[in-house]
N, C-alpha and C positions, 0 to 999 in steps of 0.2 A: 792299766794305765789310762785306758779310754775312757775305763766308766770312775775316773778318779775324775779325771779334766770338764766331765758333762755335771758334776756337782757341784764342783768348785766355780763355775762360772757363776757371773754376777746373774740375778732377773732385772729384767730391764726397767728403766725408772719409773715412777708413779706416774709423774704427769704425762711420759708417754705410751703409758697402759691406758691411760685414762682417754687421750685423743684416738688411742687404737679402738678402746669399747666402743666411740663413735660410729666406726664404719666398721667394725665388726658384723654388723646383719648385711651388709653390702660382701663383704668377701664371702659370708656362709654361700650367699645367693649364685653368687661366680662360683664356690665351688662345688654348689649343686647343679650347675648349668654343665662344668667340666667335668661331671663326676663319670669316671670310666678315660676319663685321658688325663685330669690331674691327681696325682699319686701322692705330691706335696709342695707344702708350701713353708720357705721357710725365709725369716727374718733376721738382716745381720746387722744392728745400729752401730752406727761410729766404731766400726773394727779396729781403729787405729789411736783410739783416745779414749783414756778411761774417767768412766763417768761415776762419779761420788754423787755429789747433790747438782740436783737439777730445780727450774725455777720452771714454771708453765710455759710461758713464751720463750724457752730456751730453741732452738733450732738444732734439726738432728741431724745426720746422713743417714740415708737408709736404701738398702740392699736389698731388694727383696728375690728368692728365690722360688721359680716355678720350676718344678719335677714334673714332666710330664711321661704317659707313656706312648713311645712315636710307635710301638706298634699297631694301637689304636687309632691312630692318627693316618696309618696310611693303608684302611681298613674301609677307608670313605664316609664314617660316621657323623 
């Protein structure tokens, strides 16, 4: 059922792939900084509204999740 639901989801829209490639060398950078305490990162756009077509200047919500791992963190590193 799980690996039904992770297929079927949408990929997120162009124009907001396209502002993500932006700062995409900005996050590598953070998670090479975090690397040994962050595990993952992950992205949840407009959970609550489904998005068909998008225009450039459309405005998103966005969720972002840090995994981190607090063993390492209280490790003193």
């Amino acid at each position: 059922m799980w690996l039904a639901a992770r297929y079927r989801r949408a990929s997120f829209p162009d124009p907001f792939r396209e502002r993500l490639k932006k700062v995409s060398k900005k996050i590598e950078v953070i998670l090479q900084r975090g690397k040994g305490y962050i595990v993952g990162l992950y992205f949840n756009l407009d959970s609550n509204r489904e998005i068909i077509r998008t225009a450039p200047e459309d405005v998103y919500r966005l969720d972002i999740f840090v995994i981190y791992n607090s063993d390492a963190s209280s490790k003193g590193r």
